[in-house]
Structure formats: C-alpha cells, structure tokens
C-alpha positions in Angstrom: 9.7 8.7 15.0 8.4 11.2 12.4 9.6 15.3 13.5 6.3 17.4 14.4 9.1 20.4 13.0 9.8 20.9 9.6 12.6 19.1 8.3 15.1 21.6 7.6 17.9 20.6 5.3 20.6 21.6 7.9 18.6 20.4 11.2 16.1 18.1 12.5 14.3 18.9 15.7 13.1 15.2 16.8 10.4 14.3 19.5 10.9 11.1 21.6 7.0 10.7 22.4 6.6 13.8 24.1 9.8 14.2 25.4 12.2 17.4 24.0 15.2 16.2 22.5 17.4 17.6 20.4 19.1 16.1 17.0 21.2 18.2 14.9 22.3 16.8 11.8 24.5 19.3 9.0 23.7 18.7 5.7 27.0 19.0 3.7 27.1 19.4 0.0 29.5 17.9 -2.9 33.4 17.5 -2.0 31.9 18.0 1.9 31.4 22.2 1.4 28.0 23.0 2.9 26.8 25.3 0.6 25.7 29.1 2.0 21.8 28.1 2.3 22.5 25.7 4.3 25.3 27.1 6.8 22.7 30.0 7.4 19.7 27.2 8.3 22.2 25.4 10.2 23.0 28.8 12.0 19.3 28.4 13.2 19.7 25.2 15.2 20.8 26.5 18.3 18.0 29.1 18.6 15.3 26.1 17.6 16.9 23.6 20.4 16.1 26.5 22.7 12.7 27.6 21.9 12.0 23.9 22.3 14.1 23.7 25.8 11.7 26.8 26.8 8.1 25.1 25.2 7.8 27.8 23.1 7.6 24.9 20.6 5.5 21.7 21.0 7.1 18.7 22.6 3.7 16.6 21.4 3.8 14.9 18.0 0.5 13.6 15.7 -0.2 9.9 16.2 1.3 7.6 13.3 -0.8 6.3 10.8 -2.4 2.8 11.3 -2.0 0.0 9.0 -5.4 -0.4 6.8 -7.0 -2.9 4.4 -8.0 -1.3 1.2 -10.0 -2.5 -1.8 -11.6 -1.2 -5.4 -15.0 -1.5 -5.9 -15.4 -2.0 -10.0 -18.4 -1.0 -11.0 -19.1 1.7 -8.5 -15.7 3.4 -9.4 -14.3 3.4 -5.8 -11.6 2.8 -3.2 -12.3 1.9 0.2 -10.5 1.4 3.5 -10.8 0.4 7.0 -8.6 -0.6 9.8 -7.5 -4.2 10.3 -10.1 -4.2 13.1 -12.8 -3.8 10.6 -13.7 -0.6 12.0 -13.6 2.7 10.3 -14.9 2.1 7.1 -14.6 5.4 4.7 -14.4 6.2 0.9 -10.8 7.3 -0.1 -11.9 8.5 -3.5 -14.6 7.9 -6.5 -13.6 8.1 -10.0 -16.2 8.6 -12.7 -16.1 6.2 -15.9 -13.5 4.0 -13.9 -13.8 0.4 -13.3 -10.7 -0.3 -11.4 -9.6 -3.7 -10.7 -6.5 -4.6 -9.3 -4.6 -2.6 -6.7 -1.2 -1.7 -5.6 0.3 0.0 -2.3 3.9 2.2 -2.1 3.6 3.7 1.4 6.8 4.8 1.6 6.0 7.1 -1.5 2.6 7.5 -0.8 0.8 5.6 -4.3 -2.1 4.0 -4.4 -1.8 2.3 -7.9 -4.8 0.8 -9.8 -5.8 -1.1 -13.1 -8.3 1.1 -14.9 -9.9 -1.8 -17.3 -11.8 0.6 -19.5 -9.0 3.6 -20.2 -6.9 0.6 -20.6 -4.0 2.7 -18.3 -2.2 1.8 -14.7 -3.1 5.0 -13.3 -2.6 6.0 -9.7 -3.5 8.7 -7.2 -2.7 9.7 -3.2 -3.0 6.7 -1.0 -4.8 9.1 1.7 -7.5 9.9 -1.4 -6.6 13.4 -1.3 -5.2 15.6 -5.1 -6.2 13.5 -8.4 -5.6 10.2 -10.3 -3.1 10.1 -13.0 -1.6 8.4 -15.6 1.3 5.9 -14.7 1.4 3.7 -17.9 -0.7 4.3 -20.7 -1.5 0.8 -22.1 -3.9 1.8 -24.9 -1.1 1.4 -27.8 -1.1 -2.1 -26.4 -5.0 -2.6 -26.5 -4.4 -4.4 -23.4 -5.0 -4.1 -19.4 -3.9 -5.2 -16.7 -5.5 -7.9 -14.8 -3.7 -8.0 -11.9 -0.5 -6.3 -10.5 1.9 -7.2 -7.5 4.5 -4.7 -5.8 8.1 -6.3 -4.7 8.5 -4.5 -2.2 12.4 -4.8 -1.3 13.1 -3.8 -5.4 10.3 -1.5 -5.5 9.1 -2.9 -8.7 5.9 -3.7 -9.7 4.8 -7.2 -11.6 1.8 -7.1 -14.1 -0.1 -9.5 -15.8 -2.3 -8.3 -18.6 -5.9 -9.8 -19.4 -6.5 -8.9 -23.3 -2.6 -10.3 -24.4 -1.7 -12.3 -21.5 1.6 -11.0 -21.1 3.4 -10.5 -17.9 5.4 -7.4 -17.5 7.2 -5.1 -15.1 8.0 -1.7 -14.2 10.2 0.3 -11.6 8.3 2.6 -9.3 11.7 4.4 -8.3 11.9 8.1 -9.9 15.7 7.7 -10.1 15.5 4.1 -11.9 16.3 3.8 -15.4 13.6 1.5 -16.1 11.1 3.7 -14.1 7.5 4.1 -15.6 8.6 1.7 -18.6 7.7 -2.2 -19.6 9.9 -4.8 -20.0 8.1 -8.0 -20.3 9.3 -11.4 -19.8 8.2 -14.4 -22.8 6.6 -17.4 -21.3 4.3 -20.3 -22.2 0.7 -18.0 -23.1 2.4 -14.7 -23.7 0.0 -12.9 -26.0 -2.3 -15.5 -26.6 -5.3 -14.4 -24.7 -5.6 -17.4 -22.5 -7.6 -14.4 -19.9 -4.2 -14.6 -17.6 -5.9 -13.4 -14.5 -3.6 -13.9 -11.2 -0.4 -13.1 -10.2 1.7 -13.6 -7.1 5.7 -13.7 -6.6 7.9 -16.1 -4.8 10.8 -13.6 -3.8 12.4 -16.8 -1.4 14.3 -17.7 -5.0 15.4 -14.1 -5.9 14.3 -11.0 -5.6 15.6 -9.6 -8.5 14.7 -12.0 -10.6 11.6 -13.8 -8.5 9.4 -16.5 -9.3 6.3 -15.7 -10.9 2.9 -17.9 -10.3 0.3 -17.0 -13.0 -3.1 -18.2 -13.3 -4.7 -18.7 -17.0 -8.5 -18.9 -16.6 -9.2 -19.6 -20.2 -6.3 -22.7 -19.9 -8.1 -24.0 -16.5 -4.2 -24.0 -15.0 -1.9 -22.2 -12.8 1.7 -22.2 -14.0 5.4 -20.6 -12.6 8.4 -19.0 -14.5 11.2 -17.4 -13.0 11.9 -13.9 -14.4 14.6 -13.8 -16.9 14.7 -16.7 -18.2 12.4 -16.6 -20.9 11.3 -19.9 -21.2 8.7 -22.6 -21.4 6.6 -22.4 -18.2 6.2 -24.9 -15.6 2.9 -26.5 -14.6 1.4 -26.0 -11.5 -1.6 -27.4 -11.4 -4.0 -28.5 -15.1 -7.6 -28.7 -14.9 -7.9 -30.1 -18.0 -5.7 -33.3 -16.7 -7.6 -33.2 -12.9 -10.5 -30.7 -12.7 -10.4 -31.9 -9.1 -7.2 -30.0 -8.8 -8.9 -26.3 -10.0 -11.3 -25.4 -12.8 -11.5 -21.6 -13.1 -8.2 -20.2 -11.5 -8.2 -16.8 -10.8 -6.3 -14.3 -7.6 -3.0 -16.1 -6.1 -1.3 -15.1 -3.1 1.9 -16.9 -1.5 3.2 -17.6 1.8 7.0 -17.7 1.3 7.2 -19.0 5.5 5.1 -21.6 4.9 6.1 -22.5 1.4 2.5 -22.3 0.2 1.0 -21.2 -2.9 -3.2 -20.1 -2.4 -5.5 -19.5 -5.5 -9.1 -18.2 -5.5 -11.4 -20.6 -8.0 -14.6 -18.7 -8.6 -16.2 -21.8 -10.4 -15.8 -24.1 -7.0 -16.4 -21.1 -5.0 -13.5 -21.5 -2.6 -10.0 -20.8 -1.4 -7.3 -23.1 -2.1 -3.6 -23.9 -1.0 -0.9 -26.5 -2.2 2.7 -26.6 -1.0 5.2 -24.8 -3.2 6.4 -27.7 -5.8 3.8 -30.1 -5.4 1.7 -31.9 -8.5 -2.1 -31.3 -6.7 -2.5 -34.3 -4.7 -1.7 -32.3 -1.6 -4.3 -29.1 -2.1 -6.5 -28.9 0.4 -9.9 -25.7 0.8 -8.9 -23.1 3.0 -12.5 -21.5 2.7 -15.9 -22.5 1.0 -18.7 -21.0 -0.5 -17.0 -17.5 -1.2 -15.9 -15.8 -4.7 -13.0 -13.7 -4.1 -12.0 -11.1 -6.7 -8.6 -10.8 -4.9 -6.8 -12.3 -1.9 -4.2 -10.8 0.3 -1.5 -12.5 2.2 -0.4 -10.4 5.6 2.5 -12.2 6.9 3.0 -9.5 9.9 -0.1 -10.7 11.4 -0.4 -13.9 9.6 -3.7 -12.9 8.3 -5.3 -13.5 5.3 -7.9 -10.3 3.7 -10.0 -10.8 0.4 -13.4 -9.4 -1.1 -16.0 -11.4 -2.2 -18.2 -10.3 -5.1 -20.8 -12.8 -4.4 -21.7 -11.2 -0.9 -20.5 -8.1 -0.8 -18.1 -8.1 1.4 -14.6 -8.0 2.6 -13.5 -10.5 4.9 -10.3 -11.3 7.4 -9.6 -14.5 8.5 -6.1 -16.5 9.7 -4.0 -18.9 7.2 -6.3 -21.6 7.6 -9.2 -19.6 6.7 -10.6 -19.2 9.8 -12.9 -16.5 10.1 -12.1 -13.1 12.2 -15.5 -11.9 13.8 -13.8 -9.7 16.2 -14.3 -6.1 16.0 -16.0 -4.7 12.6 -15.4 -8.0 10.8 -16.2 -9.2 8.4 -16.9 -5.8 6.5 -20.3 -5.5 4.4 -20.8 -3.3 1.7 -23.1 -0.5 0.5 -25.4 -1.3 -2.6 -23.7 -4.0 -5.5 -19.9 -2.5 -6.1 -18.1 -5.8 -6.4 -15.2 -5.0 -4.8 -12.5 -6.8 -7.0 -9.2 -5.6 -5.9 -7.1 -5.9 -2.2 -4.1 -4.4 -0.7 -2.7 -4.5 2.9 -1.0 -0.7 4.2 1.4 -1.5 6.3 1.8 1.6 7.8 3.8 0.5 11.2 7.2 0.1 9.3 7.1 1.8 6.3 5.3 5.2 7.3 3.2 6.7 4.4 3.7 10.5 5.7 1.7 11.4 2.8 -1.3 11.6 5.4 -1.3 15.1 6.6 0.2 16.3 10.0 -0.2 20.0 10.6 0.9 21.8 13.7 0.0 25.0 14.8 1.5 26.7 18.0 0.1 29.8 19.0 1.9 31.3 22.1 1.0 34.6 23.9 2.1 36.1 27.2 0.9 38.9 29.2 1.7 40.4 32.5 -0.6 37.8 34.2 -0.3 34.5 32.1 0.6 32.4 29.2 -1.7 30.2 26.9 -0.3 27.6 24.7 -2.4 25.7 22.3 -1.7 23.1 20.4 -3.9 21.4 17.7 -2.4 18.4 15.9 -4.5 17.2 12.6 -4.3 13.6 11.1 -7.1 12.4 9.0 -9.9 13.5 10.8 -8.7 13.4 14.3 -8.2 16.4 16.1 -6.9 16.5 19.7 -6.0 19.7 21.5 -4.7 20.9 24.5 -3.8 23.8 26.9 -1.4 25.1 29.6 -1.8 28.0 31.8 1.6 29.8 33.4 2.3 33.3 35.1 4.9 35.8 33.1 5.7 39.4 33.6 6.4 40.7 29.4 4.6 40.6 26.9 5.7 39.0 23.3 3.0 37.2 20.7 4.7 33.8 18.5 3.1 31.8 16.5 4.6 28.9 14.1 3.4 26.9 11.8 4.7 23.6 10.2 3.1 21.0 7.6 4.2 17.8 6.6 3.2 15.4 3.4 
C-alpha cells in the first residue's frame, strides 16, 4: 500500500492498514557508495520508526483511489467521470475551443490523453483534472487528427489512427524511451487516402511489441487487420460493399483477447456488433440495438462492457453480451446535448494513479493535563478526521506535514 509519509530517498515509513510498521530501505548510489545526502536522511530512520512507535505520527493512511469510467464530451469541451457504480458523476475539466474526441488513460503516470480535432494536436492534462492541458504531439504540420487512439498498456505505447490521412501511427509515452513523444507510422492498405479511418483496437494475444491492429474505414464500409511491422497489404475483416449485412458504417472497435472476439459500433444500423477473431461475417451476431456509440470500452477485470451514446445522451454499462447494468447510478444521463464521443476505463485498483492528492497533517500538543491528536486525511473531496484524548505531564508542540502527487 501507498506510505501516508513522504517517501524519503533513504527510507520508507509504510502503513499496513492502520497498523505501524516499519520498512527501511537505503538508497545506494553508483558503484554501491551512498552518496552524503542520503547517509544523513538515512541517519533519520531510526528517529522516524520511533515517533511512529510512540503515535506521534499517524498510523492511518487516505483511502486508494477507485477505478472510474471516464468520457469527452465533443462539443461541450469536457471530460467527465463517475464510478463504475454509476454514481458520482463530476466534471474533471472544460476546455474552451476544444472538441475532444478520443481518449487515453496512463494511471501509473497520471495522463489523461485526448484528441483535440480542431487544434489538430494529441494534447493531454492531469487525470484528476487538476494543472492545465498541454501539447503532447502537435499534428498541425500533418493537417491531420487523430480519430481514435489506444494505449498498450504492458509497452506503454500508444496506437493512433488519424481521420484526415488515414494513417495509423504510434508513439512511446515513456520519458526515458527513445521514440517517446515522436511518430512512427506503419504503411498499410488506405494509409493516406482519406478513407475517414475511424476505429482502432489491438490484439496484443499475437505480440505485444508488434500487436495486431483492427481498423475500421468508414468511407470503405470495411473493417480490416495488420500486424505492426510488417508493412503490408491489409487483411479483410469484414466488406460492406461485398455483404452490407455484415456492417455498413463501421466506426469504434474494442477486443476481447479471452474470448477471441472482435466488437465494432455501426452507427448507420444503430447497434453493437461482435464476430470471432478470424472469421469471414457469417458468424456476427448484435450485442446491443438501437444505440449510436461514439466509443466502446472493453473491461476485462470485470468483464464489462462501457460506451456513450450520442443519440441519447448517455453513457451506459452493460456485460459482454450487452446486457444492460441498471444497478446503482446506471445507466448515466447527461446534462444538455454534449455528445460524449470518447471512453476510457481507470483502473485504479492495480495500477494506482497517485496523482490524486493525499495530504496529511498531524498536529500534536501536550500539556500537563492531556494530549490531542488530529488527523485530517484529504482525497478528492473526502475528508475524514479523527481524535484521541491521553493524560501527559510536559509540555512539547509537533506538527508535520506530508503531500503526495
């Protein structure tokens, strides 16, 4: 679990839910010398484990973040969230002259990425909506945007497909890659043809480094796959113009690598689809009717499937089989027309986006008579606080602050 103590270089105080314990871990510098600095933080360990041994520092820790569903609203400007229960509904930010479409999560660096359409940029700001947006890639040389974006999560890369060029690209989101914040694009059937390439969606069962890449062309009526690298001809998923039975207007994609399916949105039908990975059409079958989804999200830690729909206004959860969830909150309706157009699943359980604020405050003060201890732990919104009352005999005033992002 996350420390409620600052995380010194040369110690860690850790909390087992509630309980003091004690973790001391040196920090040792090149060749195995530990550098001055942090011998004399080290040197501070000892007198830390005690304070803690005596509660003059808290043994209580902030809750953890909760996953969240999260979604851009294009023509109002905005992200949203809410829990997975429905509940909790809240702005995370509104950008002026923004229409942002699709939508990327890195919690374990805190990103929130997002296609802006009209300044023709990936841009990307705090995922718990707090400092500003800012430029990730500048596409504008390119004239181009991109329509939709996908993060591979186990290479920390993130897959694009572009709507003006139909090109499909990627980047690294790691600082210390070489090919972090820059394109390199991989040649296939469409590439820079403007066949209004709109989907995306990776099949990392194959490779990881190298995945499989399902695309839909809107303009082409057909959903097609490439592996990464390779460079060549694409192959054909599905054709409209040979079965329009099969899909007319293809748009998001989502996969589930378990079950071996492949699911597309098809505004024109208004419905959900799914096929088996591999198969010609014959076996595609409606997951969900009467719906037009501006993006789908695959959840395979719940088995749960998340889009928005642009014809109602509203975000909905349902299981693989398109089911509907109407427990809790769901399904979630919106304010006013903002078409929400992009969706992205936090998973905040496992990969801990610490970005989201935990400040501690301890405040301890003893007289002759008694000792009050506060504590007030802050995490988006939530405040909790207790109090103990003991008897002393001296006198001495501490306070200690620490802050985490």
């Amino acid at each position: 679990s996350r420390p409620a103590l600052p995380a010194l270089p040369a110690c860690r105080i850790a909390h087992d839910r509630g309980a003091a314990a004690m973790v001391v871990a040196a920090g040792r510098g090149a060749m195995g010398q530990r550098p001055p600095l942090r011998a004399w933080l080290r040197s501070l360990c000892p007198l830390l484990a005690s304070l803690l041994a005596l509660g003059v520092l808290p043994a209580s820790r902030a809750a953890d973040p909760v996953d969240m569903i999260y979604w851009s609203n294009f023509v109002a400007g905005s992200f949203q969230r809410a829990k997975i229960d429905g509940s909790d509904v809240e702005v995370v930010m509104t950008l002026s002259g923004v229409y942002p479409n699709s939508i990327a999560l890195e919690e374990e660096r805190c990103w929130l990425y997002y296609s802006d359409m009209s300044g023709k940029a990936i841009r990307r700001m705090p995922i718990d909506g707090t400092g500003h947006s800012e430029i990730f890639i500048d596409m504008s040389a390119r004239n181009d945007y991109a329509s939709s974006m996908w993060r591979e999560r186990g290479t920390d890369m993130l897959y694009i497909v572009t709507g003006s060029a139909s090109r499909l690209l990627r980047t690294s989101l790691d600082p210390t890659h070489a090919k972090y914040g820059q394109l390199e694009e991989h040649l296939t059937t469409g590439s820079n043809m403007g066949v209004d390439r709109l989907g995306l969606a990776l099949d990392t069962s194959i490779s990881a480094t190298n995945p499989r890449i399902y695309f839909s062309d809107e303009g082409e009526y057909r959903i097609m796959y490439d592996d990464w690298g390779t460079d060549a001809t694409a192959t054909m998923v599905v054709d409209g113009y040979e079965n329009i039975e099969y899909v007319d207007t293809p748009g998001s994609l989502a996969v589930d690598e378990v079950n071996g399916r492949l699911y597309f949105a098809d505004s024109m039908k208004e419905e959900i689809r799914r096929m088996p990975f591999g198969d010609d059409g014959s076996n595609i079958e409606v997951v969900k009717s009467g719906t037009q989804p501006g993006s789908i999200w695959l959840e395979p830690t719940t088995s749960s499937m998340y889009w928005v729909d642009q014809q109602s206004q509203k975000v909905y959860k349902s299981d693989l089989d398109g089911t509907l969830d109407r427990a809790g909150s769901w399904p979630i309706v919106l304010s006013g027309i903002p078409r929400p157009m992009g969706i992205a699943y936090m998973n905040a359980s496992t990969l801990h986006p610490w970005c989201f604020t935990t400040t501690t405050t301890t405040v301890s003060t003893t007289t002759s008579t008694k000792t009050v201890t506060t504590t007030t732990a802050t995490f988006t919104s939530t405040t909790k606080t207790t109090s103990t009352t003991t008897t002393k005999t001296t006198t001495t005033t501490t306070t200690s602050t620490a802050t985490q992002t």
